[in-house]
C-alpha positions in Angstrom: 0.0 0.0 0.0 1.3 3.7 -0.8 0.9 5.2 1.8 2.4 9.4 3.1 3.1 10.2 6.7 3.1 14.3 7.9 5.2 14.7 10.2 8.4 13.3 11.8 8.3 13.8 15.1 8.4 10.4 17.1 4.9 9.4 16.3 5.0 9.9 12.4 8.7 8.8 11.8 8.3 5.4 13.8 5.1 5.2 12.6 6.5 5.4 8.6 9.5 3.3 9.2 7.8 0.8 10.6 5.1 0.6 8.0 8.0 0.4 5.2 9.7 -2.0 7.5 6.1 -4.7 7.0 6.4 -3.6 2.9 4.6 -1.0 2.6 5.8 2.0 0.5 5.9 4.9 3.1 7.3 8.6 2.1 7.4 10.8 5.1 6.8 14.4 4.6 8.4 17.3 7.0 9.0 21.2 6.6 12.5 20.9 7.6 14.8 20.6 4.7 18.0 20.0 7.5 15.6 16.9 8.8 15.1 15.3 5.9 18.6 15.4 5.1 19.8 13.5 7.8 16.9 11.3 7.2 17.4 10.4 3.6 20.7 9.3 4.8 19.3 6.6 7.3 20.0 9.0 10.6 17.1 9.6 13.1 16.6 12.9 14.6 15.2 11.2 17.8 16.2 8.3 19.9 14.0 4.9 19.3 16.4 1.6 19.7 16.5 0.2 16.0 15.1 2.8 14.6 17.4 3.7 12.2 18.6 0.3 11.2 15.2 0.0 10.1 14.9 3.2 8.3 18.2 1.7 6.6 16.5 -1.3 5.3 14.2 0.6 3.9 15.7 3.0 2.2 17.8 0.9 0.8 14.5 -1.9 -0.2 13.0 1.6 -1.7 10.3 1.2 0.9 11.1 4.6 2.6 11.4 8.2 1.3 11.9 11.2 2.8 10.7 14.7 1.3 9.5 18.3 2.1 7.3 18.2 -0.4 3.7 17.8 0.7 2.2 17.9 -2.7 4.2 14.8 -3.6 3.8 13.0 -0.7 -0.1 13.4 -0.9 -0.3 12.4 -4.5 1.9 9.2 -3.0 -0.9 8.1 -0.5 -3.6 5.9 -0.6 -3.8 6.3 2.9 -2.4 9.5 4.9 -1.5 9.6 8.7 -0.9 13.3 9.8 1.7 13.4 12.9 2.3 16.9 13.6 1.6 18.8 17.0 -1.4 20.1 18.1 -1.3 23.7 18.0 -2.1 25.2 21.1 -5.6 27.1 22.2 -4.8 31.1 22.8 -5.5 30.1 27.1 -2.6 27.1 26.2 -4.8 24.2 26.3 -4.3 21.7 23.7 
């Protein structure tokens, strides 16, 4: 399945490596271009044990791609999971 995560925060990235890493073909979208460097090169911006062994494998199976373009990664999904924080009420409840 095609599918495009927003967001790569810990929810979204494990969430799209993990998917890639079961066969599906998974391209995380962020807004930082620094980010999604280091990600296209197999290196996690957080810290989750195997997680970037994984992100390796599926990179390298073509399972995984990481962009800052949301149009693409839209047109990519069948499905869409959107992992970006909840923005904040003007009192600073969520």
């Amino acid at each position: 399945m095609r599918v495009c995560v927003i967001g790569t925060g810990y929810v979204g990235l494990v969430t799209g490596a993990c998917l890639s890493h079961i066969g599906h073909h998974v391209i995380c979208v962020d807004n930082n271009e620094e980010k999604v460097k280091l990600m296209k090169s197999g290196q996690t911006p957080i810290y989750e044990p195997g997680l970037s062994e994984i992100m390796q494998s599926g990179i390298q199976a073509g399972l995984l791609e990481f962009t800052s373009d949301l149009k693409a990664g839209v047109e990519h999904g069948e499905i869409l999971f959107i992992a970006v924080g909840t923005p904040a009420m003007p009192n600073g409840e969520k």
